[in-house]
N, C-alpha and C positions, 0 to 999 in steps of 0.2 A: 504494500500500500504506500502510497507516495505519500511522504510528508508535506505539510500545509504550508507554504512561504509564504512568511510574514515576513513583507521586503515593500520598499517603493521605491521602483526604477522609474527614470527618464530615460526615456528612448526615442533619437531621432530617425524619422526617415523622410521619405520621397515618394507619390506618386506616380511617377514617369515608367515604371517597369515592374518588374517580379521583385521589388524590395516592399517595394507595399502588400501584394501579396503574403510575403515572408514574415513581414512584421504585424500585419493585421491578426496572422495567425497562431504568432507566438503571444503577443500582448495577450489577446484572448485565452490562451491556456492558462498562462500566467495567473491571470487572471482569476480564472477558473480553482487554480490552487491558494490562493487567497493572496496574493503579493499586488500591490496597488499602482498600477502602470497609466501612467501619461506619455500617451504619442504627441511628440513636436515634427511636424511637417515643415519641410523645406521644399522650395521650387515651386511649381504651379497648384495650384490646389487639386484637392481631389476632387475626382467627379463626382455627380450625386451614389453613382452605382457600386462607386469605391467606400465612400464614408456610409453606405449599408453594409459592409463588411466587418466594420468596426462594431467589436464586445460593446454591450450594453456598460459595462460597471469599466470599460477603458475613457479615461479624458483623453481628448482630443483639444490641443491646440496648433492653429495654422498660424504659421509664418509667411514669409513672403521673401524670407533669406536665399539666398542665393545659393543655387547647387555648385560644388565646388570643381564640377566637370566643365560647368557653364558658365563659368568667373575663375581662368585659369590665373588670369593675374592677382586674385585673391581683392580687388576692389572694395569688396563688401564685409572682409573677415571683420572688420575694424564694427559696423554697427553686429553682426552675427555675436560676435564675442560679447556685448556689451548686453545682448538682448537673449540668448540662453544662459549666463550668469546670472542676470536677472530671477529667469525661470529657474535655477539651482535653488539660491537664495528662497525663492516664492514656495516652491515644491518639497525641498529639503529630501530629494531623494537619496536614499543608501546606493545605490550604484547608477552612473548613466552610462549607456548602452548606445552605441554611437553606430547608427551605420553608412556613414561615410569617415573620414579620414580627418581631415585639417582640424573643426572640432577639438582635438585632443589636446589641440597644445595651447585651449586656453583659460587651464589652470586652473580646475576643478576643484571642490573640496573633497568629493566621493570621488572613490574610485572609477576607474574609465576602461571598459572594454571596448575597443575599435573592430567589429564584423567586417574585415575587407570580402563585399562580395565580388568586389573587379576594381579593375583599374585601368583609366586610361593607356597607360605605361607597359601593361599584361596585353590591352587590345591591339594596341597598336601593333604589338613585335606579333602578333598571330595574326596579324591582317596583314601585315609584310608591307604597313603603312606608316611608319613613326619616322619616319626623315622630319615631320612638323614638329617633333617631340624637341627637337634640336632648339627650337624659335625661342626667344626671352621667356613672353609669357608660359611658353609650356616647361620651363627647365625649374619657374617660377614653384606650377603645381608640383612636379615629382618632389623638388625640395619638401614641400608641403607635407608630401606624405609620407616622407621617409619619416621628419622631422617628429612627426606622428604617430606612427606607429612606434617611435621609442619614448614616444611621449606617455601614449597610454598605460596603466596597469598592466591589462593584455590585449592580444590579438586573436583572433577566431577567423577560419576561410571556411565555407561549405563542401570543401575537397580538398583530397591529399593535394589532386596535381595544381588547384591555384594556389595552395601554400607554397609550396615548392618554386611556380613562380615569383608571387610576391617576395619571396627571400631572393631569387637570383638577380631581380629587380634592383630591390632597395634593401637590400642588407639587414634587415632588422636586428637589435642587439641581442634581443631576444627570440627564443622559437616561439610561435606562434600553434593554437591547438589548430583543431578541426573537429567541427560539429556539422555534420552531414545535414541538409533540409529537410524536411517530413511535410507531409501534410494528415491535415487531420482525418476526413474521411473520404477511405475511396471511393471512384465515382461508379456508381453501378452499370456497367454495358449493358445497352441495347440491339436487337440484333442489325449485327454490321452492314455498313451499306457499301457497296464499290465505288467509293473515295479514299483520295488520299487528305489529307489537312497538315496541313503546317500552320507555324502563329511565329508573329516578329513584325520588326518594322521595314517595309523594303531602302530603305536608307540608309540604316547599318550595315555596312561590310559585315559585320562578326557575324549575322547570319544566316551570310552565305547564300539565301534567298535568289539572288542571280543564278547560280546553280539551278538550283529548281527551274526557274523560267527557261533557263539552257533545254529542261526535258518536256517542258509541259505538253510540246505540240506532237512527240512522240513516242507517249504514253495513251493508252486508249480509257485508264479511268482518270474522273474530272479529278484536277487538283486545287485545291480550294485552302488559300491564307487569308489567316486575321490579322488583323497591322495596319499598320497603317501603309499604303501605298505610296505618298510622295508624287511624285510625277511619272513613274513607272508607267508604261502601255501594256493594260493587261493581257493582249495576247491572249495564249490558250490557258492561265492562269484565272483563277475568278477573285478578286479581291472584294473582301469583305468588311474591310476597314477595322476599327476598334471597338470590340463587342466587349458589351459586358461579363463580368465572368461565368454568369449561371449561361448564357448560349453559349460563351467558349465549350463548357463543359457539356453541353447539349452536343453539341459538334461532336465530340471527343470519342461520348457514349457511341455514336451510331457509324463512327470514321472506322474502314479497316485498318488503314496504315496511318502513324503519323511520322512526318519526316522534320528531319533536323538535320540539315545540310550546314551547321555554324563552321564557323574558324576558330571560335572562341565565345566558351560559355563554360565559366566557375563553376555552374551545378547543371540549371535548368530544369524550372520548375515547372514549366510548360510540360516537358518532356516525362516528367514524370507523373503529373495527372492523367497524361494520354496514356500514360503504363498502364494505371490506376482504374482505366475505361477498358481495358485488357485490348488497345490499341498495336497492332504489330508495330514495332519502332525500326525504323531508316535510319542514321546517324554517322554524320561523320565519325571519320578515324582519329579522334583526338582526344589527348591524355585523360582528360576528366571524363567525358563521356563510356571511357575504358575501364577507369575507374568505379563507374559506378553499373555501366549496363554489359559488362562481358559477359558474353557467353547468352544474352538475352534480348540479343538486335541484331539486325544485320549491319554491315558496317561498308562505309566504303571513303577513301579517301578526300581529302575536303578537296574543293574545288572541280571536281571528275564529273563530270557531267555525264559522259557513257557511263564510266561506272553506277554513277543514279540511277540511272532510266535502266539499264540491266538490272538492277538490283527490284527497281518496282515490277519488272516484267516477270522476274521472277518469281516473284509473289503473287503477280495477278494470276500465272500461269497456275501454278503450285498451293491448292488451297490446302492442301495437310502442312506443308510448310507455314502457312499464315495461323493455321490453328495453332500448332505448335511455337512459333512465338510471340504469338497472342499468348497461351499460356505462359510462358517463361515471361514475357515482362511484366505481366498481372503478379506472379511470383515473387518476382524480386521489387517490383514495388512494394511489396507490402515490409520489404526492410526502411524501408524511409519513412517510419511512421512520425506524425507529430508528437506525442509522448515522447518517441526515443529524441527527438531533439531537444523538448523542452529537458526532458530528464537531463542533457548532457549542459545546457544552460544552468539548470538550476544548481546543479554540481559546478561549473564553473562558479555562478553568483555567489555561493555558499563558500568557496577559495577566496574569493574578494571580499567578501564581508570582512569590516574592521579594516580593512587595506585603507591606507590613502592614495593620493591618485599619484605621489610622486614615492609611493614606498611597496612595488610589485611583487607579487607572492611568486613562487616557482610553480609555471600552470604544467599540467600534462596532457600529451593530446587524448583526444575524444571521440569516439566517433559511434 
């Protein structure tokens, strides 16, 4: 039986991607175990569809602070620091729980774990695009976040293999855990339709999303993303923009395949709800994805575009093959539960307890 946490975290995030997802979830469990959590939003606000996701007994305060992706020259650090001290002050949390980076270094009374779920710095060398990383203001952010992460208490990655980067990166003085994503519950399948689904933004390089359109016109089932499009010509692709999460998951239920053609993604939470829909998974060949889905996806090397469209043909062709990794990624979905991450949070928070933010306990990884 899980003990009751009697705790009150601040915890920053961000609407813009799967960190809201992550943190609406965890806050919620938390919650759930009696620990008293206030979400601080950074960047654009949430949508109406987003702040229904959020726990009844979780506070919710919006900012309008600057994402630190999106103000690499740090511009704005100067009111951000002046105005989540504030909130310390106001809230008097026993640990703040930061999931971004620069945050750390300004000077906390409670202890400070930094969740690197990515990094500009991690995206760029797998997009095989960081020659800009070189420019003033971007040498401005890495300073930032190195500066950062030796700042905080601890550090935490959703995977071995982006720890591993974030250290070859920026050197942290310290090692950094891992505490693998969960979700809370899995989505129940419905019986499968001959689609494939992917979800992302088609503007990000990292998810590889080009790839896909490279096969869309020959492939004979529809291929259908959520993302937002950008200026993309859908082509034999059907773009569906940015849905809510309850159709994401509707999608998901009735999709036989879903694909993940990324260059780069620290966990991928997407990826694993469509496990969760006993979805067959596509997925590039890359560290983390390796890490989490061996031996329960097919796999084919990022940017391949024959090899994509071989790999869906083969499935379309091959329906003992799609039962069969249908079952194995329903399977191993169910190791990502929400429990075991909260569990592995709450054993970290419970290391930090009594910690100040410039006096760090020796953490161990988690997973």
């Amino acid at each position: 039986m899980t003990r009751s946490l009697d705790l009150r975290i601040m915890m920053t995030t961000d609407a813009v991607g799967g960190v809201w997802t992550y943190a609406t979830a965890l806050s919620a469990a938390l919650a759930d175990r009696g620990a008293g959590v206030t979400l601080v939003t950074m960047g654009p606000a949430p949508r109406p569809d987003q702040r229904s996701m959020v726990h009844d007994r979780v506070n919710v305060i919006e900012t309008d602070l600057a994402l630190e992706w999106q103000d690499p020259e740090a511009e704005d650090i100067g009111r951000a620091r002046r105005k989540l001290r504030e909130l310390e002050v106001q809230l008097r949390p026993q640990i703040i729980h930061l999931n971004s980076y620069r945050e750390a270094i300004f000077g906390w009374i409670a202890p400070v774990i930094v969740a690197a779920h990515s990094c500009v710095n991690s995206w760029g060398r797998a997009c095989d695009d960081s020659e800009w990383l070189r420019e003033p203001r971007w040498r401005r952010y890495s300073e930032l976040v190195a500066a950062s992460l030796d700042a905080a208490t601890t550090w935490v990655c959703p995977s071995a293999a982006h720890r591993a980067a974030v250290e070859e990166i920026h050197h942290p003085r310290r090692a950094g855990a891992v505490i693998w994503n969960g979700i809370a519950t899995p989505l129940q399948p419905e019986p499968k339709q001959n689609v494939i689904l992917a979800a992302g933004r088609m503007w990000d390089k990292a998810k590889g999303l080009s790839t896909l359109a490279k096969t869309a016109n020959k492939v004979s089932w529809p291929i259908l993303v959520a993302g937002d499009a950008g200026k993309h010509e859908a082509g034999s692709i059907q773009f569906l923009g940015d849905l809510p999460q309850a159709d994401l998951h509707s999608l998901m239920r009735r999709a036989a395949i879903f694909a993940s053609p990324a260059l780069y993604e620290p966990f991928g939470l997407a990826v694993l709800e469509a496990a969760s829909a006993a979805c067959v998974l596509v997925l590039s060949d890359i560290p983390s994805f390796r890490e989490l889905w061996d031996h329960a996806a097919l796999f084919v090397p990022p940017g391949d575009a024959d090899r994509l469209g071989a790999a869906f043909d083969s499935l379309i062709e091959d329906e003992r093959l799609r039962l069969d990794l249908q079952s194995a990624a329903l399977t191993r979905a169910k190791t990502y539960s929400l429990t075991r991450m909260v569990d592995g949070y709450q054993q970290l928070y419970s290391a930090l307890r009594g910690a100040t933010a410039s006096g760090p306990r020796k953490m161990g990884a988690v997973a």
